[in-house]
N, C-alpha and C positions, 0 to 999 in steps of 0.2 A: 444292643451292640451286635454290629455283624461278626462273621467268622470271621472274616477275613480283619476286620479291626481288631477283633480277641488277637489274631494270630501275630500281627506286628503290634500290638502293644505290650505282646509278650516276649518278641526279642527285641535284644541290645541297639542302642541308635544307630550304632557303626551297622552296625548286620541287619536293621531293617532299612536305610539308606543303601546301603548295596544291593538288597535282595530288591529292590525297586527300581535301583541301576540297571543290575543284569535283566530285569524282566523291561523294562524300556528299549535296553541296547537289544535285546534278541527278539522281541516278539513287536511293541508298539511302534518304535522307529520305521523299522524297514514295512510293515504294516501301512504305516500313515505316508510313509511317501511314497510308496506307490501308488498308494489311494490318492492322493490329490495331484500328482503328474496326471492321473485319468482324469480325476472331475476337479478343476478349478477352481470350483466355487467350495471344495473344502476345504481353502488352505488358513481360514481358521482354526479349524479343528487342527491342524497342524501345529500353528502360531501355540495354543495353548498347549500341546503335550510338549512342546519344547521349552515352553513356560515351564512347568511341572516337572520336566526332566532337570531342569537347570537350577528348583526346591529343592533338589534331593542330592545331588551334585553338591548342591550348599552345603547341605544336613549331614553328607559323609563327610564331608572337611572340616565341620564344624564339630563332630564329633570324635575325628580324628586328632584335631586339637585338644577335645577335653581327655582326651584316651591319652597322650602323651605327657598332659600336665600333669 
């Protein structure tokens, strides 16, 4: 197991769904789109972290749900 697996499978759903949020919304987001405004040909690479942003998005609602029942 990597660290980085150790590390989110060691917090809470709600708080490793965010903590994957805020690293998408500040670091990979604006990252990937300026990277493929320049080169075109990466706008799959795009396609999928907005795939996988939109996993996690799921995963904090979904655990905000269980966290309320």
């Amino acid at each position: 197991m990597s660290a980085s697996q150790a590390l989110l499978n060691a917090l809470p759903p709600r708080t490793c769904a965010r903590a994957q949020i805020g690293f998408f919304d500040f670091v990979c987001k604006p990252l990937f789109l300026h990277f493929t405004a320049r080169f075109k040909g990466a706008q799959p690479l795009l396609t999928g972290l907005l795939d996988n942003y939109a996993y996690w998005v799921a995963k904090a609602a979904e655990a905000a749900g269980q966290q309320g029942a």
